[in-house]
N, C-alpha and C positions, 0 to 999 in steps of 0.2 A: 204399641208401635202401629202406627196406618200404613196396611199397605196399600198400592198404586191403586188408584181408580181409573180404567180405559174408558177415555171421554171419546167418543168415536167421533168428532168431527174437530179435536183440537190437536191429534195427533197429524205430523205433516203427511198428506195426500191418503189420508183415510177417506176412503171410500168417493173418490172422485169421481166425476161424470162424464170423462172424455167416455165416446165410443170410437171403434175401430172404423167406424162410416166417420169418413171429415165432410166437415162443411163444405157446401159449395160455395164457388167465389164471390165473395160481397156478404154471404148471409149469416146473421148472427142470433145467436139463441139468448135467454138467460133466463137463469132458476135463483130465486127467495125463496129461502127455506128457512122453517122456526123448529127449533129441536128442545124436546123437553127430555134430559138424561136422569135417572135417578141408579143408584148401589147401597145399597145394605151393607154397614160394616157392623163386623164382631167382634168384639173384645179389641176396643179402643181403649188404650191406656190414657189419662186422664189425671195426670197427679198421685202418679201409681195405682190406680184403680182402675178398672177394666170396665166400661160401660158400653152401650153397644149402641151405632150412630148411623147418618148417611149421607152422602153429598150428593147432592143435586146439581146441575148448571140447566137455563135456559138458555139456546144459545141462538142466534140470528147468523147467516153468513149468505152470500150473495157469488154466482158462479154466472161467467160467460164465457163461449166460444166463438172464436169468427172464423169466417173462410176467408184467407188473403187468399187462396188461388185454389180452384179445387182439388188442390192436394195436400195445400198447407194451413191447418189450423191452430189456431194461437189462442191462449185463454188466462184468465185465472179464477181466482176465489181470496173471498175478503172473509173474515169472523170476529164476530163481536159478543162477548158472553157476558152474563154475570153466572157464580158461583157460590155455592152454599157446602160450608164443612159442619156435622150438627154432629157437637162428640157430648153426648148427657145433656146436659141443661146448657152447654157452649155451645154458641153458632157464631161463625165467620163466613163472611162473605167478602167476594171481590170483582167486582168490574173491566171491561177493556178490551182491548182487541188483541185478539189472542193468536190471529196466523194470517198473514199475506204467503199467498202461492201462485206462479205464472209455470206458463209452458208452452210448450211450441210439440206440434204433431204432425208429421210428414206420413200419407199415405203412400204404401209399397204396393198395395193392386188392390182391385176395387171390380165387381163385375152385380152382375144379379143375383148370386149366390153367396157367396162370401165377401171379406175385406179382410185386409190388413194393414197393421200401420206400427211407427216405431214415435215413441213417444221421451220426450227428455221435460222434467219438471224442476223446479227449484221453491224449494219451500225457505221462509223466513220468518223464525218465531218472534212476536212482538216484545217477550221479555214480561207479558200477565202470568202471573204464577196463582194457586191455589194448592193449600198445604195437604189436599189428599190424592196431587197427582203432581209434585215438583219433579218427581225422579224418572217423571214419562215424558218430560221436553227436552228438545237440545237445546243448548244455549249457544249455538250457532246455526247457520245453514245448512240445508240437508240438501242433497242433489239426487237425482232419480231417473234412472233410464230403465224404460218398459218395453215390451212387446205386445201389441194386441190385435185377438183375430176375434171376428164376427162370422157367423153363419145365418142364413135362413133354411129353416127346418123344412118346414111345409108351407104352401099359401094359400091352402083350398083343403076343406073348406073354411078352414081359419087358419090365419098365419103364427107360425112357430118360431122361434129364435133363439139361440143359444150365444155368449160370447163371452172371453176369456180374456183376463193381464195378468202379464208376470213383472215383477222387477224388482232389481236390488236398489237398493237406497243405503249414501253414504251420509250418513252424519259428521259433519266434522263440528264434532265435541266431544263430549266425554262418553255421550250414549253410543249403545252398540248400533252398529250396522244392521240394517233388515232384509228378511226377502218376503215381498210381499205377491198374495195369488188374489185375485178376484175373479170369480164370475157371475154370468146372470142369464136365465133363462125367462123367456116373455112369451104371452100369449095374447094376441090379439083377435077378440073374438067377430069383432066387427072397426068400426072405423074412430068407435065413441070410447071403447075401453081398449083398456090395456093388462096384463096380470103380469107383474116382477117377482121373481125370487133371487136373492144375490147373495150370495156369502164372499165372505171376506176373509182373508187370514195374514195375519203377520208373525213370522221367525226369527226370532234372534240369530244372529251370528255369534253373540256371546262373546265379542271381543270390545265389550265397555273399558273405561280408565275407571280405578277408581269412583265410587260414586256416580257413577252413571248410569243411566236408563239400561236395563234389561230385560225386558216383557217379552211372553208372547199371548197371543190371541186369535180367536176364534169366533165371525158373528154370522148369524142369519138376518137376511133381510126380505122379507113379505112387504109388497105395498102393491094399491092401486094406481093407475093413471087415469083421469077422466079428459077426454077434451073437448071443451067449451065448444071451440069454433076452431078453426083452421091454423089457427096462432096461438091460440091461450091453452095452456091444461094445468090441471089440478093432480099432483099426486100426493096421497096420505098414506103412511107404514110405521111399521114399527122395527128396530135394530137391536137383536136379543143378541148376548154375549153368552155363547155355550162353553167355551173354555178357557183357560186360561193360567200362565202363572205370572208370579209374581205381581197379582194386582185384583180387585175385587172386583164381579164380573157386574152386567148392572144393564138395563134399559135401555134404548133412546126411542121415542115416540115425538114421528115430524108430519109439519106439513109443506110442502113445496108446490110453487108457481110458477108454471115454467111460460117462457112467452118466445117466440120469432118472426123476427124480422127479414 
């Protein structure tokens, strides 16, 4: 029997990039990012035989924000994967675009210190399936209402920052309900680097139909940011999966480009 593989960027609004600072009016950001995922499975059954495998996905997806006014920012995210099931000497793979997500983010106050902002998202799965994670999608729209606050730590003699989402997400399908926490803390040592750590976690509510998605999960995330020039930057990390049930826990190692206009 395989259990669920947590592909952390096919599940809807895993690990997204809004922050609690919104865009200001007219200006728009956007991030390309390439993810290489791998998980070890164990005692993969095989024609009654137990052999032991792993699925991989490469995955591509493309993220923007605008400011329509500097209070109100609007975004989404595109994904396109292929995917690798290898059970013994059996490999399957499958191609396609795997999730459109939009959202709308209205900031609630904003100073030199902190922010905060209320966030509503809507994910729409494309209906790509891969047979070591069917039972981790919904097969309808999910909806998402967050809350998120940003702080600045310190700004001398390097700048510190901390910042926090919360929110429930409905599925409407047969998958369970989530509550999802994210945070991230940043250090900037000068004007050229950046230092990320983010963890992420998602909760069942445990109120699936039949046959439906029930996971939870637990990840870290370590990455760099380098910036080019004024507009361009570079960030590279990696996204370990520390806990979890009902699904085998696994990797993701990306790189992302982020640009604004």
């Amino acid at each position: 029997m395989v259990t669920l593989v947590a592909c952390a960027a096919l599940a809807p609004f895993q690990q997204t990039n809004a922050s609690p600072w919104s865009r200001d009016n007219g200006e728009l950001m956007i991030i390309s990012r390439a993810d290489y995922f791998r998980a070890d499975l164990e005692n993969v059954s095989v024609g009654g035989v137990d052999v032991d495998g792993k699925f991989e996905r490469i995955e591509s997806n493309t993220y923007l924000e605008y400011g329509v006014t500097n209070g109100l920012t609007v975004g989404g995210k595109v994904f396109y994967g292929t995917s690798w099931l290898t059970r013994g000497t059996d490999v399957e793979s499958e191609s396609g675009f795997t999730e459109l997500e939009f959202f709308g983010q209205q900031q609630i106050f904003r100073n030199d210190r902190h922010a905060g902002a209320v966030k509503v998202a809507v994910g729409i799965p494309s209906g790509f399936e891969s047979g070591a994670r069917t039972g981790q999608r919904s097969d309808g729209a999910d909806l998402e209402v967050s809350l998120l606050y940003g702080r600045s730590l310190t700004f001398t003699p390097i700048k510190t920052f901390a910042a926090a989402e919360i929110g429930v997400q409905k599925r409407f399908s047969d998958a369970a309900d989530q509550l999802r926490f994210l945070t991230t803390f940043g250090i900037e040592p000068n004007d050229r680097w950046t230092f990320l750590f983010d963890t992420y976690s998602v909760k069942s509510l445990r109120n699936e139909n039949a046959g439906g998605a029930d996971f939870d999960v637990v990840k870290i995330q370590p990455s760099i940011v380098w910036r080019a020039t004024r507009r361009f930057s570079l960030q590279i990390g990696l996204s370990e999966e520390i806990a979890g049930r009902n699904l085998d826990l696994g990797t993701t190692y990306f790189l992302g480009m982020r640009t604004r206009f």
